[in-house]
C-alpha positions in Angstrom: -11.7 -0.1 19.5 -11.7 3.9 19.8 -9.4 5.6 20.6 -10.6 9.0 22.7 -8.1 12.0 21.5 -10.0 14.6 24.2 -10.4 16.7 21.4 -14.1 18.5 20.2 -14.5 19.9 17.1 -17.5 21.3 15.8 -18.7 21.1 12.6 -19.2 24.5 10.3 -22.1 25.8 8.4 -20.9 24.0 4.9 -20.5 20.7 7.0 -16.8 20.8 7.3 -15.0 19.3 9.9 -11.4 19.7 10.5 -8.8 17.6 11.7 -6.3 17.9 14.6 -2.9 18.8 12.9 -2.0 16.4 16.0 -3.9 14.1 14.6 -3.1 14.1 11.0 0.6 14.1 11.7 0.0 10.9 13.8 -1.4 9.5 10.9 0.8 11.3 8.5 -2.4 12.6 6.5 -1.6 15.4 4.0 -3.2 18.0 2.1 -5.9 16.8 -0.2 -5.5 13.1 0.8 -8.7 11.0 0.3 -10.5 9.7 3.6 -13.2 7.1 3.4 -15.9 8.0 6.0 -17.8 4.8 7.0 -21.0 5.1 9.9 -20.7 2.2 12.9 -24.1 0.5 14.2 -23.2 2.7 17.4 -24.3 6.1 15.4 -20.3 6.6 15.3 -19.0 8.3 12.1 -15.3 6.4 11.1 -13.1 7.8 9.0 -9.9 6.2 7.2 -7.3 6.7 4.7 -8.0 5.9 1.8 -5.5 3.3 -0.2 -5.9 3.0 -3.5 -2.9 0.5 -3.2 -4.5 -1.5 -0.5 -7.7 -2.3 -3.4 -4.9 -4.6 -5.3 -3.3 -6.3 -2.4 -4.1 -9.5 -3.3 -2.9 -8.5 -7.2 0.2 -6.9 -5.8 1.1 -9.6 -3.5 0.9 -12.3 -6.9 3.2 -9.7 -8.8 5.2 -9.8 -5.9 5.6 -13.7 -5.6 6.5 -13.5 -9.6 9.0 -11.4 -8.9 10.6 -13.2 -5.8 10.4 -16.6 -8.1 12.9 -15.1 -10.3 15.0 -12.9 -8.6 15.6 -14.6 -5.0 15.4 -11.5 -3.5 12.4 -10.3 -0.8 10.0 -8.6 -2.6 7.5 -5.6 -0.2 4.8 -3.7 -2.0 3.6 -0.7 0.5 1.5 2.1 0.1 2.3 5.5 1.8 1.6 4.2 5.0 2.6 0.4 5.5 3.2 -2.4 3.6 0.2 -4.5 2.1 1.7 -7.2 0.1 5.5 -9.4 0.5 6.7 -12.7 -1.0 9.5 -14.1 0.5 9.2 -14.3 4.2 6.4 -14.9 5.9 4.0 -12.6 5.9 3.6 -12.0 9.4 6.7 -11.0 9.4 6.2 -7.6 7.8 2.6 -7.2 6.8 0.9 -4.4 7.7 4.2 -2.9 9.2 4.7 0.9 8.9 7.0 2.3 6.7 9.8 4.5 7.6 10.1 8.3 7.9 13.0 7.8 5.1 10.6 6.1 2.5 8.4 8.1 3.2 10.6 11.3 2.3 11.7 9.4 -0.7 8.1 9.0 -1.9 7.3 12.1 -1.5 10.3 13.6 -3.4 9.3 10.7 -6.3 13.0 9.4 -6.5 13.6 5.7 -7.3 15.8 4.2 -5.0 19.2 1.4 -5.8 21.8 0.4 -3.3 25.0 0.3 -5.5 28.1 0.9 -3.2 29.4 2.0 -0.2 28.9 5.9 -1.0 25.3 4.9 -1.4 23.1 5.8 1.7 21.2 3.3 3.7 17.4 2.7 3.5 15.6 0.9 6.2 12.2 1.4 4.8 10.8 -0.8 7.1 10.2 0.3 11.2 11.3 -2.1 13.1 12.7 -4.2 10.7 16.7 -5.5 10.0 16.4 -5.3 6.2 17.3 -2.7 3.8 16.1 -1.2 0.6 18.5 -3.2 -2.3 16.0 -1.3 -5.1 13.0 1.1 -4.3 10.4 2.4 -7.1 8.0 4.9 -6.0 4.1 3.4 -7.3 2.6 6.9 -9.3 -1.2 6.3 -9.4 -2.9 9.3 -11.7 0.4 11.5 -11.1 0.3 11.2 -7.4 2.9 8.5 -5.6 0.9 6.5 -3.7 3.2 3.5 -2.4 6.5 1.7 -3.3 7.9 -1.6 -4.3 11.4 -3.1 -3.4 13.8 -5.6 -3.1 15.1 -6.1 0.1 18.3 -8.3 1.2 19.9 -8.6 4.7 22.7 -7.1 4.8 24.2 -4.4 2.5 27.0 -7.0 1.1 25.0 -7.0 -2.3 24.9 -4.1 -4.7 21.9 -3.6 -7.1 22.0 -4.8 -10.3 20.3 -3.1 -13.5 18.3 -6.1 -13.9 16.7 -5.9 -10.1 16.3 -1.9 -11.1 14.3 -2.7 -14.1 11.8 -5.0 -13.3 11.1 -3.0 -10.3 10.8 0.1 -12.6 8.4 -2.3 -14.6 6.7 -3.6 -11.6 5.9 0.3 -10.2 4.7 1.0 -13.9 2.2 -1.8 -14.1 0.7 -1.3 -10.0 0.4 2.4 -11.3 -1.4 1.6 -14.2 -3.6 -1.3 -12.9 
């Protein structure tokens, strides 16, 4: 289903058509971000962000399993936008949930993320979820970070270990590079 914004915009001599900065703030599109543009049976032109994440979902959510298997730990693979692969709770429970503002600001500065002590500041990377960020690698796909992968636990009585922070900083490397 549509949704009507109220807004017109024509299209320009080149064929350019711009967004609503309303719009595109909604949808936290930025600068130079791919869209796929799709055409409906109803002579409707679609258009969505594009994930290059969301193509290895089903790859991401295996690596994720792997990971949970041996570390005990929830495992969340997102992409800049929500999260598109988990092992370790059901995956209702947090598929296709958005991300937070705060992992979003922390993929966008490129900064890994580990939960070590009580001077350590909380991530909920999650909206609308009760969990927080034990480990948090940004995912750099051809220089640009396009998602994230973590370990999340309950409550914040556990502290990251360097184990947890490496295979996550392995686990970001290989999504990157697949």
């Amino acid at each position: 289903m549509l949704k009507a914004t109220g807004m017109v915009r024509r299209i320009d001599d080149l064929g350019r058509l711009v967004v609503p900065k309303e719009i595109r703030r909604t949808l936290r599109i930025r600068d130079n971000e791919p869209l796929e543009v799709y055409i409906s049976g109803n002579d409707e032109i679609i258009f969505k962000k594009y994930s290059p994440l969301g193509e290895l979902s089903i790859f991401a959510e295996q690596y994720a399993e792997a990971i949970h298997k041996k570390c005990g730990y929830i495992v969340v693979v997102c992409d800049r936008d929500c999260v598109i692969a988990v092992a370790g709770v059901p995956k209702e429970e947090l598929i296709e949930r958005r991300v937070s503002l705060g992992l979003v600001n922390l993929m966008e500065e490129g900064k890994s993320f580990a939960y070590n002590s009580a001077e350590t500041a909380i991530l909920k990377p999650i909206e609308g979820v009760n969990r927080y960020a034990l480990v948090c690698e940004p995912i750099i796909i051809e220089g640009s970070v396009d998602g994230a992968i973590m370990l999340l636990a309950e409550n914040m009585s556990t502290c990251a270990e360097e184990t947890e922070d490496a295979i996550i900083a392995i686990a970001a490397d290989i999504l990157g590079k697949k």
